[in-house]
C-alpha positions as CSV (number, residue, x, y, z in Angstrom):
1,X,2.9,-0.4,36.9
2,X,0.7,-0.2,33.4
3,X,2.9,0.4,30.5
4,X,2.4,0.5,26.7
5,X,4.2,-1.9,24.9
6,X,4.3,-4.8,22.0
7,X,2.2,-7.7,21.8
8,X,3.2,-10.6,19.2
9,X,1.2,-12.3,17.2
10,X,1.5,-13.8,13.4
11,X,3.3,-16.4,12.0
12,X,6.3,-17.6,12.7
13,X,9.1,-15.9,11.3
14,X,6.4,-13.2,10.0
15,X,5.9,-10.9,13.0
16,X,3.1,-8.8,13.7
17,X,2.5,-6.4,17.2
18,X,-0.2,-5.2,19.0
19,X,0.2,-1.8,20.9
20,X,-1.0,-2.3,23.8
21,X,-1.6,-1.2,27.8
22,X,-0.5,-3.9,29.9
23,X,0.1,-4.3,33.6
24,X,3.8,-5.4,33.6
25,X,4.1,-8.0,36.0
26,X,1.7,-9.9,33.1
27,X,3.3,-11.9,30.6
28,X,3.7,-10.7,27.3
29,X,1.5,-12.3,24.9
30,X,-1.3,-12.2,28.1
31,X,-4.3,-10.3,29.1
32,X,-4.3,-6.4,28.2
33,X,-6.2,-3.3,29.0
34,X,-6.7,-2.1,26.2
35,X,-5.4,-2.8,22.4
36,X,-4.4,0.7,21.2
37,X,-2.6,-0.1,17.7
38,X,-0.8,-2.4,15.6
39,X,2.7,-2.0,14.2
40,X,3.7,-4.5,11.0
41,X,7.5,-4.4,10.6
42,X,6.9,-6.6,7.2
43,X,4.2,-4.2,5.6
44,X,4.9,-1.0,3.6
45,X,6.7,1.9,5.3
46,X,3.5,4.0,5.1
47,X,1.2,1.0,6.5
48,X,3.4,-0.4,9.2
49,X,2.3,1.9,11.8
50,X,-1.1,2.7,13.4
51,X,-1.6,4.0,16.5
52,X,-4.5,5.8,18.4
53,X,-2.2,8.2,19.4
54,X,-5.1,9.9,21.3
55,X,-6.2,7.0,23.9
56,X,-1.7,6.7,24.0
57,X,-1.8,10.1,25.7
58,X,-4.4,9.6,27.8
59,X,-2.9,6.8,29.0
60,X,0.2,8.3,29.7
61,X,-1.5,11.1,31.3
62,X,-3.1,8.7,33.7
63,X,0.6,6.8,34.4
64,X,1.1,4.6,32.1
65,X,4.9,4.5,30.6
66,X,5.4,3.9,26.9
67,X,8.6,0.6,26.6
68,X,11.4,2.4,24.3
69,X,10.3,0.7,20.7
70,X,6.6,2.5,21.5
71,X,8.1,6.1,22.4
72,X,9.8,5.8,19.2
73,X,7.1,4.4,17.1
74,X,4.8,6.9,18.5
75,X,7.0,9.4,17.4
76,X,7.7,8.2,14.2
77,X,3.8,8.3,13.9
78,X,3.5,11.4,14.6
79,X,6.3,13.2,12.3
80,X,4.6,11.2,9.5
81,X,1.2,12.5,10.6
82,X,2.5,15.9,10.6
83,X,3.9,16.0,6.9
């Protein structure tokens, strides 16, 4: 199954994440699909998220299923977008 979820990179004990569509039996940190955003938990509230939140629905629109921590992120995105 291809879901959308978190890939981590930065340094240690200063954590960055890719977005990213991944088949799920691959490991984590391995090879994706397709990188589709970033999300930096450190950074500003109105620079820690950025998404493509068009290529996100078209992926879920072609089966892909967004991990918990993406759906909200995604929405969080999007409320701030909408303001």
């Amino acid at each position: 199954m291809v879901k959308i979820r978190l890939k981590r990179f930065g340094a240690q004990k200063r954590p960055c994440y890719r977005v990213v569509v991944q088949d799920s039996r691959k490991p984590r940190d391995g090879v994706c699909i397709e990188e589709i955003g970033t999300y930096q938990p450190i950074a500003t509230a109105d620079a820690q998220i950025s998404i493509d939140l068009d290529r996100a629905n078209y992926w879920i629109s072609k089966g892909a299923q967004p991990t918990d921590i993406v759906s909200k992120l995604m929405n969080k995105q999007s409320v701030s977008q909408a303001k």
